[in-house]
C-alpha positions as CSV (number, residue, x, y, z in Angstrom):
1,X,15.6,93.8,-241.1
2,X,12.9,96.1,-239.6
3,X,10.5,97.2,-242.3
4,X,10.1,100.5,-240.1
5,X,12.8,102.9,-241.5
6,X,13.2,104.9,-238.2
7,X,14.9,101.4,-236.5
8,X,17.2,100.6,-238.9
9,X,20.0,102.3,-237.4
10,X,22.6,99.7,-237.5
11,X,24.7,101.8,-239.7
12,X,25.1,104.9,-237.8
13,X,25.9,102.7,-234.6
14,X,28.7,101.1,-236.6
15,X,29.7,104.1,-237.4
16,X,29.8,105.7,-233.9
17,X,31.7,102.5,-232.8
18,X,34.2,103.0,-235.4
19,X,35.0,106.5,-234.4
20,X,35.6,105.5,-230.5
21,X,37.8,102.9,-231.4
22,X,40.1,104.8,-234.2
23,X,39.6,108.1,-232.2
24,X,40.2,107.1,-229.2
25,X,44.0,105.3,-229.4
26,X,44.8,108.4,-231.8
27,X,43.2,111.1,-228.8
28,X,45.6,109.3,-226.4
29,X,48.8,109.1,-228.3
30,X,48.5,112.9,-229.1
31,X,47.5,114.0,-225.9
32,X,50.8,111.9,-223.9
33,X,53.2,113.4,-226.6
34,X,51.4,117.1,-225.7
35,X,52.1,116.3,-221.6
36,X,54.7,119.2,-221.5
37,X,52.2,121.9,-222.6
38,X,49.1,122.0,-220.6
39,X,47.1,124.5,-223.5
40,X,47.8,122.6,-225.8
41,X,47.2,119.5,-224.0
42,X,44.2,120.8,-222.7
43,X,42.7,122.5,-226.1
44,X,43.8,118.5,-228.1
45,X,42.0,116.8,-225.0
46,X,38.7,118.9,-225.1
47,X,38.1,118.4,-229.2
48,X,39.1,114.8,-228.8
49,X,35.9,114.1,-226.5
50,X,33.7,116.5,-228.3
51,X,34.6,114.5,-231.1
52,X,34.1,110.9,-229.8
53,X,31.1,111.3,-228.4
């Protein structure tokens, strides 16, 4: 552990890994069953990257 506070970031990297890799699989899923309907597609596509990264 770093004794300076502004290093000890560990958690919030965890937690950015953690929402790539559950948000990711889910962002795919719904955006293939969405294929037929480009707005819609395209709307669910755009919040899914905003929201992963």
């Amino acid at each position: 552990q770093v004794s300076c506070p502004e290093l000890n970031d560990s958690k919030w990297i965890a937690l950015c890994i953690y929402n790539v890799v559950v948000l990711s699989p889910v962002g795919v899923v719904v955006v293939m069953a969405t294929e037929d309907k480009p707005e819609i597609n395209y709307a669910l596509e755009s919040s899914m990257i905003l929201l992963v990264t």
